[in-house]
Every structure is written in C-alpha cells, then in structure tokens.
C-alpha positions in Angstrom: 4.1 -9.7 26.5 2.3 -7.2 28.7 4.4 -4.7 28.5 7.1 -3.3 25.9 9.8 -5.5 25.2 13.3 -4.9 23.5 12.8 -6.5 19.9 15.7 -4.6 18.3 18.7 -3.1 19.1 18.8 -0.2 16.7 21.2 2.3 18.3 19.3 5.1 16.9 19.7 8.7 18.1 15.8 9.7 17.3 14.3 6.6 16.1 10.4 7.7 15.1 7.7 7.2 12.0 7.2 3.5 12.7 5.3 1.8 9.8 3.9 -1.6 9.0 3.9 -2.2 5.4 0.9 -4.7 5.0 2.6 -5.2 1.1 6.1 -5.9 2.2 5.3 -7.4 5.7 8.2 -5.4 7.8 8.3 -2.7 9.8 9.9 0.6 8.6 11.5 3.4 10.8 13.5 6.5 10.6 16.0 7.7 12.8 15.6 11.3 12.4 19.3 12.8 13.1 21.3 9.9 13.0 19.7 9.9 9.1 19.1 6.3 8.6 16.0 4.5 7.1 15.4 1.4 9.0 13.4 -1.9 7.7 12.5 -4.9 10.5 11.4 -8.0 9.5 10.5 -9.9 12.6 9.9 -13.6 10.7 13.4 -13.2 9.2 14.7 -11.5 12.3 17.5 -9.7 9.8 16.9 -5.5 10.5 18.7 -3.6 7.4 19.3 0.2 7.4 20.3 2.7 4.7 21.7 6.1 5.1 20.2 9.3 3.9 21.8 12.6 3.5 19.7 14.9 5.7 17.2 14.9 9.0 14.3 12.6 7.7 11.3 13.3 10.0 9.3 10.5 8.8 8.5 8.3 5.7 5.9 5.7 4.1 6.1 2.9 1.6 4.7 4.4 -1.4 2.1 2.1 -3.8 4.8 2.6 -6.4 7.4 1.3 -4.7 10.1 3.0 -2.6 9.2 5.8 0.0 7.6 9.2 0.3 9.3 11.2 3.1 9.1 14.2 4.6 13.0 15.5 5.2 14.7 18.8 6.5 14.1 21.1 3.0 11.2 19.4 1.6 8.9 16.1 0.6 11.0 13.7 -1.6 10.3 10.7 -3.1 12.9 8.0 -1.9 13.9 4.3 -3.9 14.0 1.2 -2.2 17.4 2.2 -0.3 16.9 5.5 0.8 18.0 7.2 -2.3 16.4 10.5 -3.5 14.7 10.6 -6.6 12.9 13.4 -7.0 11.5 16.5 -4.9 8.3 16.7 -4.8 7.8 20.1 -2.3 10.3 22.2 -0.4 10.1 23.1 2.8 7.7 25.9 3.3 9.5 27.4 6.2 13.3 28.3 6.8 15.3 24.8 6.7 18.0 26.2 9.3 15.1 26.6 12.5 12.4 24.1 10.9 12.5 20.9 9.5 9.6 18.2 9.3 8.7 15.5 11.7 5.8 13.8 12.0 3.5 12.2 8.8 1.7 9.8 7.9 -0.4 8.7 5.1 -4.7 9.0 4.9 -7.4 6.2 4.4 -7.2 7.6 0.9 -3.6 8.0 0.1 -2.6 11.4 0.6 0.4 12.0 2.5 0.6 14.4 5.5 3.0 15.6 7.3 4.3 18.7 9.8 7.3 20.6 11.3 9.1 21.4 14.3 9.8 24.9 15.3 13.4 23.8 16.5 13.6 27.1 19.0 10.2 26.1 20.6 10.5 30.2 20.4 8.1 31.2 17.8 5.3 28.7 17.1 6.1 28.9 13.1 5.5 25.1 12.7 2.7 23.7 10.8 0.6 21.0 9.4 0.4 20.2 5.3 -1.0 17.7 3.0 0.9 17.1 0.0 -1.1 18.4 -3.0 0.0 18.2 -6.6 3.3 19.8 -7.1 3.0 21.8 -3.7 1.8 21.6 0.4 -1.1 23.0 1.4 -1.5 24.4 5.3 -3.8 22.7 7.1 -2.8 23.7 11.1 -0.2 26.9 12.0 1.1 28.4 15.0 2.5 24.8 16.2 5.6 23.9 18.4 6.4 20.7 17.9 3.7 18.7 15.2 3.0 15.4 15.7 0.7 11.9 16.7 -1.4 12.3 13.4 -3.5 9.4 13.3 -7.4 9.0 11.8 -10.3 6.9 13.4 -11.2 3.8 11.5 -13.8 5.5 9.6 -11.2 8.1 8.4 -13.2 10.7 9.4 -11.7 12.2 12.5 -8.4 13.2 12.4 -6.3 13.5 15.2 -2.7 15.8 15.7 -1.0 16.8 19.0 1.6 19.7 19.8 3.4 17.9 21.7 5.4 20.9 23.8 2.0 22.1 24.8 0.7 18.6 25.7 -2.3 19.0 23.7 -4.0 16.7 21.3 -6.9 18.1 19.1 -9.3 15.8 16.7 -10.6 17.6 13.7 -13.7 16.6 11.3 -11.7 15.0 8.2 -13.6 15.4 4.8 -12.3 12.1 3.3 -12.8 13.6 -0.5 -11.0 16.5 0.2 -8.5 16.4 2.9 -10.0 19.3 4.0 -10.3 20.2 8.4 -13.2 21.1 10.3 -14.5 21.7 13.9 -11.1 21.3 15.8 -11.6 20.6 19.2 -9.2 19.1 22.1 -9.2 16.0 22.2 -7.0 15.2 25.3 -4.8 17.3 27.5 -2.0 16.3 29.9 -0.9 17.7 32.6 2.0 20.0 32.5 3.1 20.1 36.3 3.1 16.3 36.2 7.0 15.5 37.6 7.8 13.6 34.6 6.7 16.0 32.0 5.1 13.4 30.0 3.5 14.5 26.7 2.0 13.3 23.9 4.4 12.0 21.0 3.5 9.8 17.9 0.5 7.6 18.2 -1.4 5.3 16.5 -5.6 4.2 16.7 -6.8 0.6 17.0 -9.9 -0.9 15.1 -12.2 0.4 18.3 -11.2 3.8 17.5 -9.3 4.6 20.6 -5.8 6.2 20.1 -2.9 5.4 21.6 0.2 7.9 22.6 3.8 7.6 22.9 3.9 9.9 26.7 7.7 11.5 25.7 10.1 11.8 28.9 7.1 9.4 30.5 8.6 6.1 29.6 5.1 4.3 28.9 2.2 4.5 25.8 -1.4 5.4 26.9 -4.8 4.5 25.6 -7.8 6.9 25.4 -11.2 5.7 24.3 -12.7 8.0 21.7 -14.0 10.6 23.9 -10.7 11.1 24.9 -10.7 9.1 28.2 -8.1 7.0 29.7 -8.2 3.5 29.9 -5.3 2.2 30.4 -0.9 2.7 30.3 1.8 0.2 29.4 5.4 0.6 30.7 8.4 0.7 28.3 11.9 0.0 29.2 13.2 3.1 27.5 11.9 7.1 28.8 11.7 9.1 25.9 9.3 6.4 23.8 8.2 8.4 20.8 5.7 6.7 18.2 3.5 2.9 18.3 2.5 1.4 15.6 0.0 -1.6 14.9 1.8 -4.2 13.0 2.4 -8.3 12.5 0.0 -10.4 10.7 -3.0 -9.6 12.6 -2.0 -6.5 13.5 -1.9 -7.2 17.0 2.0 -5.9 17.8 2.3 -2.7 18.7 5.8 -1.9 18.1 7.3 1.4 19.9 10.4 3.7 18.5 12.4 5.4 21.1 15.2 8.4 21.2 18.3 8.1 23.5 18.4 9.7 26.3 21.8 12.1 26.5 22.0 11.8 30.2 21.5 7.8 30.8 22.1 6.5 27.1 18.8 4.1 27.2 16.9 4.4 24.2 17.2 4.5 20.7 16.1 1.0 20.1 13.1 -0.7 18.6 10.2 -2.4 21.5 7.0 -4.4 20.9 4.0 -5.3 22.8 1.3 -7.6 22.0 -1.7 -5.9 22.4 -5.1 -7.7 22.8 -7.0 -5.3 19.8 -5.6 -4.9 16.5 -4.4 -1.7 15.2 -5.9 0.1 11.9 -4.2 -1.1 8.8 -1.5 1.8 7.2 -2.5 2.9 3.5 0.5 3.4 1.3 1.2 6.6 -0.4 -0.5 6.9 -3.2 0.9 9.3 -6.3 -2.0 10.1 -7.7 -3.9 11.1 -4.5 
C-alpha cells in the first residue's frame, strides 16, 4: 500500500491512542466517547472490544499485565478487559470542562499523558507524568494536548497543541523525566482552507515524526529539524493518531473520528511504510 487503507471497520465515534504491543502482538485503541477499548490482531483478523464506563483519552499495555489509562477523573489501572482496578491519580483539573487525551509511555517506562480544555476558552490543559501516587506538571496553559512522541534516543521529546497548530520538542532528561529548552518544532499554517493541524503522531527509527493533520485527511512526515518530506492521503478527514506496528514495524496503522456532517470515519487504516517505526515500551509500575 502507498497510501492508507481501510483495515478495520471499527465504527468508533473518536477512535485514538493507537498502540502496538510488541508482547501481545495486536494493536490496541481507544474510542474516546464511544468508551470502548479496542484490540486488532491482524494475523488472526478477529478485532475484540470491551466497554469502559467513562471518556478514556488513551491507554497502554502495562508490563504487568492489563492497561494503564488516562480517563475523564483520573489515571487508572485497567485488567485485561477494560475493567478498573485501581486509581492511581485523579484528575488534576475540573472533570466536567477537562478530561485527558493524549499519552503515551517513555523509553523508560513512565507514563505520560495530558488534557483537553473542552471550551478551547481558557487554556487550563496540561501535560503530566505519572509519579508515585500522584501527576506532576510538566507543560500548562494548553488547548488541546497531544502527538507526544520521543526520538529514538529518548532524548527529545515532542508534544503539539493541536488547536494552535503548534508542535514543540523539548530536551528529555531520560533519568528524570524532567523538560528542558522547549522550542517549536513545527508550525502549520492556520489560514490553510482545510484547517489541518497536528493530532497524535508517532517517530520512526530515523528520527523523523510523523502527524496525524486533523480536518486534513492525510499524515505528514518531518525530518528532525522539523522539515517536511513528504504526506500520505487517508480515506477518512479527521485522521487522528499513526502508530508503527506489525512484525517489523513497518505498518503504520492510523485511528480516525467520524465526521458528524459526512459520517466517514471512525475506523481503523494501515499503510506500509518503507522505515520502521520506534518500538512502544510498556508501562512499567515501578517507573
């Protein structure tokens, strides 16, 4: 394939936090509002889905087993089928305008993960890494927090807001989680007619980053200075995460949202891309 290709029919409302579980060998997904965790196994070709009792803004196989996810009032540790089991943090900001979206896990197992400011009103939302019992702020004064992804080396992080089509890399301290030296690392343009702005994203083993363009149909590559090299088309508009997965991690799959007005969307695509992708660390507990 040279472009994105229908590979499941998921029906989602907000399908996003893609993840290929090297362990388990299947893709995982959330659809945020419809409140479903999804699991795709493309050898077996049999999709499964579990429901879950709030907005689930995104999740990752945990080392343990089961799933670490970032939900409307707080972190949670999930089981196997989507169950809660235990709370690890509450949402640090008020549940009924924020809830958490986009997260991911770091080269050394630490989970991270940040909200939406659901009035686009007030720029409340933020960045946090799980830490102990408790989250601690990495990034505020956010719209929309999302495409987390590090280089290959782990230590460049990058995070867009996506409402102000903006993606910034940061100096990651690898021991500490800690932030340094943001700069911006990409910017598109906002009088563009389609509007489209940087969503999830995933990097590649060349260190260039790849972004789901929101309400722009198609994914884009920058190299790591933040050039373009190159777009893919996808079938649906409002495309919101890639992720690297497959045995050699050389399928990049993409989630979508349904579009209100034209009811494409919502489904699972997959492109095979001619780099492989960066191999996903699970969550580890005692990060």
């Amino acid at each position: 394939m040279t472009r994105f290709e229908q590979v499941l029919r998921a029906g989602c409302e907000l399908a996003e936090s893609p993840v290929w579980s090297v362990e388990r060998q299947a893709l995982f997904f959330v659809d945020i509002t419809g409140r479903r965790l999804h699991r795709f196994d493309p050898a077996a070709g049999r999709p499964e889905s579990w429901p879950v009792d709030e907005d689930i803004g995104c999740m990752a196989p945990a080392a343990d087993g089961g799933f670490v996810a970032a939900m409307r009032s707080g972190v949670w540790r999930l089981d196997d089928a989507g169950r809660k089991t235990r709370r690890l943090a509450a949402n640090p900001e008020d549940p009924a305008t924020s809830r958490f979206n986009d997260g991911k896990v770091d080269p050394r197992g630490r989970f991270l993960a940040g909200t939406l400011d659901e009035p686009k009103a007030g720029g409340t939302a933020g960045l946090y890494r799980l830490a102990g019992d408790g989250l601690v702020r990495l990034v505020g004064g956010l719209l929309t927090s999302n495409g987390l992804a590090w280089s290959p080396d782990g230590r460049t992080l990058y995070h867009a807001d996506t409402p102000r089509f903006v993606v910034r890399a940061y100096d990651y301290d690898l021991s500490t989680g800690a932030l340094a030296n943001g700069r911006i690392f990409l910017e598109r343009d906002r009088a563009a007619a389609d509007r489209a702005r940087p969503d999830g994203a995933a990097v590649d083993v060349e260190g260039c980053y790849w972004t789901a363009l929101y309400d722009g149909g198609r994914v884009a590559r920058y190299d790591p200075d933040g050039r373009l090299m190159a777009e893919f088309a996808a079938p649906a508009r409002k495309v919101t995460m890639p992720a690297f997965g497959g045995a050699d991690l050389k399928t990049l799959y993409l989630t979508s949202a349904r579009d209100g007005a034209t009811g494409e969307g919502g489904d699972l695509y997959a492109m095979e891309a001619t780099v492989a992708g960066v191999a996903a660390r699970p969550f580890d507990p005692a990060a």
